[in-house]
C-alpha positions in Angstrom: 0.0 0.0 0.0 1.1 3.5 -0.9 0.6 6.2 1.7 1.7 10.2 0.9 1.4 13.0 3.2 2.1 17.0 2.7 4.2 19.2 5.2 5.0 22.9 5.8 8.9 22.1 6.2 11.1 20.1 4.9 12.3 19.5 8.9 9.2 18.4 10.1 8.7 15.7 7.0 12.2 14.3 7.9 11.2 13.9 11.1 7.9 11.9 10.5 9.9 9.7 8.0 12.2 8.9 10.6 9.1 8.0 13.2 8.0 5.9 10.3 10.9 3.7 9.5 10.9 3.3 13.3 7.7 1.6 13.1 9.0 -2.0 11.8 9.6 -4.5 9.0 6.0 -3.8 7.7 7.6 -0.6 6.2 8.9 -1.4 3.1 10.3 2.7 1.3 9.4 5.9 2.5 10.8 8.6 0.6 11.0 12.1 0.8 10.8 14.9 -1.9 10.8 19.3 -1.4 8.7 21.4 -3.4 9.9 24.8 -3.9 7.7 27.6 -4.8 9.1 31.0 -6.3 7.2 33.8 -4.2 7.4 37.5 -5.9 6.4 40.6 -4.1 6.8 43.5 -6.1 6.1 45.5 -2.9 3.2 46.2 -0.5 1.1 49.7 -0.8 -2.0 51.4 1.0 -5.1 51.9 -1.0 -5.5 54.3 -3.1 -7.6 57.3 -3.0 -8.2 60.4 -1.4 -8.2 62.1 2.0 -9.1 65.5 3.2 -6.2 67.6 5.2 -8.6 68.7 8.0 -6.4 72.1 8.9 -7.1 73.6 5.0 -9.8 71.4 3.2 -7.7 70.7 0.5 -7.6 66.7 -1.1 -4.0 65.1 -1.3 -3.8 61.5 -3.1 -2.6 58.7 -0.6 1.2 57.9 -1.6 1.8 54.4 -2.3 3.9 52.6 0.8 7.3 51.3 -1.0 10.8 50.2 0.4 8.7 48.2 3.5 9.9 44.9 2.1 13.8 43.9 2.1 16.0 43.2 -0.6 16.2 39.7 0.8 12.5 39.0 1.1 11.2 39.8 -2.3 12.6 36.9 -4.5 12.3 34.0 -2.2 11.5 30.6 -2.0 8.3 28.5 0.2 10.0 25.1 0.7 7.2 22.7 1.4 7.9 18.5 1.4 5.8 15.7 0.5 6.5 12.0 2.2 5.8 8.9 0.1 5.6 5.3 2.3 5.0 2.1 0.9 3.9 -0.5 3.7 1.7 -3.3 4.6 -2.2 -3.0 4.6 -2.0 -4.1 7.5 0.6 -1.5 9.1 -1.3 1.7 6.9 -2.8 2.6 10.2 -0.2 2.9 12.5 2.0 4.8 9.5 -1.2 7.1 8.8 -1.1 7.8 12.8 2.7 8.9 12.8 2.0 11.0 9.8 -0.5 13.0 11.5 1.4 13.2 14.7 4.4 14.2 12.9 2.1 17.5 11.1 1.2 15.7 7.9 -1.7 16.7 5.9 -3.4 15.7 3.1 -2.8 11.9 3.4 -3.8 9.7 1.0 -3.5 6.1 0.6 -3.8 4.1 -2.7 
């Protein structure tokens, strides 16, 4: 039976591998694999419109909000990690259970 489970980090799916090849000899391969997702920001800004200067009644356009947003944090990556166990029907249980103790999410099992 194949089992596969999605995590956050690529920390957290090493350690529910490792709790899984702990389990026994009805755990045959568990694999691990990182998906990396390019995440752009070509900045943050405040709505735009207009607001009234109370002191003089005149209308001034809201400025767009630029430069918030460091060098280093607008190319960067989202490292997420998927886990891929094949076991015993009879084990899938027990290997679902450490998944989900471990932070996995969307398990399957074919």
């Amino acid at each position: 039976m194949r089992i596969t489970a999605q995590f956050d980090s690529v920390d957290s799916a090493e350690f529910a591998a490792s709790s899984v090849r702990n389990l026994g000899e009805g755990v045959f391969d568990v694999s691990l694999s990182e998906r990396r997702k390019k995440v752009h920001r070509d900045g943050e800004f405040a709505p735009m419109g207009f607001f009234t200067n109370l002191n003089t009644g005149t209308f001034q356009p809201l400025t767009p909000v630029s430069g918030i947003i460091s060098a280093d944090s607008e190319s960067s990556e989202s490292v997420s990690a998927a886990v891929d166990i094949i076991c015993r029907p009879s084990d899938a249980k027990r290997v679902v259970s450490a998944l989900m103790n471990k932070g996995g999410h969307d398990i399957k099992a074919r």
